[in-house]
N, C-alpha and C positions, 0 to 999 in steps of 0.2 A: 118397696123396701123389704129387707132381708135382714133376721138374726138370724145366728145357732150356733150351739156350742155343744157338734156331736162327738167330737175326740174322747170324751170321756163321761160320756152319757150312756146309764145303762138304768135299768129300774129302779137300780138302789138309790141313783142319786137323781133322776131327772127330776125332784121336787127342790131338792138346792139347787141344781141348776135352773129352773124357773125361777125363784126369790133371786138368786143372784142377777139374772138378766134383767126382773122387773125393777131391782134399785138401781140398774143402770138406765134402763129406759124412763125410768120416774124422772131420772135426776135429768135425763136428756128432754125432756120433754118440759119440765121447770125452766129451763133456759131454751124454749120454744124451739127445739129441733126436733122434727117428727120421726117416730119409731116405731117398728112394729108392735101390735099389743102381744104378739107371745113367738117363741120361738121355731125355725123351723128345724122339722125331724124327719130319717130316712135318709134318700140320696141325696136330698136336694140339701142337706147341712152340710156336703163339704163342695167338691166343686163349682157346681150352680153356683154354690152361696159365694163361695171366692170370689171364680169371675165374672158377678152380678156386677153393674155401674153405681147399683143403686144398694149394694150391700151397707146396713147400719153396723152392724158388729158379727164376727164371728172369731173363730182359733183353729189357727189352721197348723201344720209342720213343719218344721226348720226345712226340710228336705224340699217339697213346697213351694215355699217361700221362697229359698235360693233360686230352685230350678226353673222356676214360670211368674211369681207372684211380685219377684221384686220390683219395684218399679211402677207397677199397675197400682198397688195397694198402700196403706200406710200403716205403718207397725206404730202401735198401741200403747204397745210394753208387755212384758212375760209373768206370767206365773213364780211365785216362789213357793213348790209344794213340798220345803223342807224335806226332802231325802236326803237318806245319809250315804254320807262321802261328795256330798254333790254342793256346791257355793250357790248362795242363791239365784233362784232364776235360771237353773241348770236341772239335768237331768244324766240318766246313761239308760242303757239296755241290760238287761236280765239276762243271761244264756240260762236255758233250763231244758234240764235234762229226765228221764225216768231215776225214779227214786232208787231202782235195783240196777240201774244200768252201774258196771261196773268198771268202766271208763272215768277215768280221774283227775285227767288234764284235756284243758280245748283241743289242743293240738293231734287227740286222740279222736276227734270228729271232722278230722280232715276233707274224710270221705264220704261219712256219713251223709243219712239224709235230711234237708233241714227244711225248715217250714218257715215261712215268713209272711207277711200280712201282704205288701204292694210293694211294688216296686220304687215306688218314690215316697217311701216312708225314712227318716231318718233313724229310729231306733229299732224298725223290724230288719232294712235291710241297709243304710247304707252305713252307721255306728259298727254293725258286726260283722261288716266284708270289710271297712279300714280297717277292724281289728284284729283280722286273722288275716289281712296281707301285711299287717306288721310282725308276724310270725311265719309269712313265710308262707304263706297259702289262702284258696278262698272257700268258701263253703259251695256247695251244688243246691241249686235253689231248685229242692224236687218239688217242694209244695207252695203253691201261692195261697192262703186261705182266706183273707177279705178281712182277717181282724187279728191285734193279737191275744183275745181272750180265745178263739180258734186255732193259732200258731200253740199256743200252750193245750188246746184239748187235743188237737194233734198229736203232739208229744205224749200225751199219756193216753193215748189210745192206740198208739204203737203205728200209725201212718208216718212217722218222720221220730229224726231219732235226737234231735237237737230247734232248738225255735230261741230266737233273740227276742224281748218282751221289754213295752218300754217301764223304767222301774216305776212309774204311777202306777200304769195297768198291772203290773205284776202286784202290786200293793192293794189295789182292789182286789183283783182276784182272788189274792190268796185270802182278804177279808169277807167275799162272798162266795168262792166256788168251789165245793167239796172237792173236786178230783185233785185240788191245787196239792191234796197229797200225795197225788202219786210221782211227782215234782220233786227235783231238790235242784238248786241251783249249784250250776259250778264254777263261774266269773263274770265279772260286768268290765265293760267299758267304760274308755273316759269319759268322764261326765261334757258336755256340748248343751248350747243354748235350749231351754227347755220350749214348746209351743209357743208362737208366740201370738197376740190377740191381735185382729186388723181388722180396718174398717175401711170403704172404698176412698182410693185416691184422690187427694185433699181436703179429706177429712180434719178437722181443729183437735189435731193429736194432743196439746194441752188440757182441753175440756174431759177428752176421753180417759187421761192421765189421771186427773181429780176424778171424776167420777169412779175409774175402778178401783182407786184408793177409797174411796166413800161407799163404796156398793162392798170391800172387804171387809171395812171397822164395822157395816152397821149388819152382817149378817149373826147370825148365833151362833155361839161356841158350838152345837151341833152341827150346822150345814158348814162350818168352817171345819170339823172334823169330817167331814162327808166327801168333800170337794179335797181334801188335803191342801187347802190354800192357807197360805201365810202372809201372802202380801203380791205386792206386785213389783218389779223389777224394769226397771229403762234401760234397755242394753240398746247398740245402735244395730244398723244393719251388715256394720261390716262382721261383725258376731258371730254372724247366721254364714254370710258370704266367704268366710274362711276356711268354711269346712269341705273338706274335698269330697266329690260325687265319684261313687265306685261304678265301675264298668256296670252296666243293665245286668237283669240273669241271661237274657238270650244270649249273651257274650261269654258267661259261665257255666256251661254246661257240660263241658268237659269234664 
């Protein structure tokens, strides 16, 4: 058996993120379904854990999900981490740029160099390649960096001159990362289904449904500030599955 909920686990919060997993494993284990006693962390929280048989719970990306997990897994229900302009259970991408860059419209980072977390991320890169081929171009994926509190310290370390950041992470960030000043943001995308939670295939998505309703009410007004959780959301899968997949970067290089 397998948990984790590495998407947005960093030091600040991985004490909420334990409380929250353990009142979901309390409550799964009260109705005799066995679970791990604590979470896993590192590499093995996001692929391995995906496509484990024996995966209990984890939160994986709309991008993800469409591309390899649908069908293997069963979607849970989403996050609603109250961001603004966003419906609940939704999200968008951050564009951020250097605070003195004096560039003032997207369209003016045509060429520019951009940073982005992975490739099969929906808010590092495929949110902000639909966004800027609905204007008419795409960005040059010079920097891959492995996360996007990285795509952001890129940006203000002058390796890349533009990074898409999904609006949770930017929202942490800029609550715990000093450089998050040398940033200023200059548009977001549509907001698209936000993370969504899975557990492996044929899992009692009902059970898990109550419980992560029960594991939100019973945490504290702090770790629900921590986690920026508000609730949970039942979107279906055609949600996730409507969103169009933009060409790779190896295909964008030009």
């Amino acid at each position: 058996m397998i948990a984790s909920l590495g998407m947005y686990d960093r030091p600040e919060t991985s004490g909420a993120n334990d409380r929250f997993w353990a009142a979901i494993r309390d409550g799964l284990r009260a109705r005799d379904v066995a679970a791990p006693q604590d979470l896993t962390r590192g590499d093995a929280a996001y692929w391995t854990a995906w496509e484990d048989p024996d995966l209990t719970f984890s939160q994986t990306c709309g991008y993800p999900y469409r591309a390899r997990l649908h069908g293997k897994v069963a979607l849970l229900g989403t996050p609603d981490y109250g961001l603004p302009g966003c419906p609940p259970g939704t999200y968008n991408s951050v564009f951020v740029v250097r605070a003195d860059d004096p560039r003032s419209a997207l369209t003016d980072f045509r060429t520019a160099p951009f940073a982005f977390n992975e490739a099969m991320s929906q808010s590092g890169w495929a949110a902000p390649q639909n966004h800027a081929a609905g204007l008419g171009f795409h960005f040059r994926p010079t920097l891959q960096t492995g996360a996007h509190r990285a795509s952001a310290l890129a940006v203000a370390e002058g390796r890349a001159d533009i990074a898409a950041i999904d609006a949770l992470s930017f929202a942490l960030c800029q609550r715990y990362d000093p450089f998050m000043g040398q940033l200023r943001e200059i548009a977001r995308t549509e907001p698209t289904p936000a993370l969504p939670y899975i557990a492996a295939k044929g899992e009692n998505v009902a059970i898990f449904r109550t419980l992560l309703a029960e594991a939100v009410s019973s945490m504290t007004p702090q770790d629900r500030s921590t986690l920026c959780l508000h609730g949970i959301v039942a979107l279906a899968p055609a949600a996730y599955l409507v969103i169009p997949n933009p060409p790779p970067p190896g295909e964008l290089k030009g």
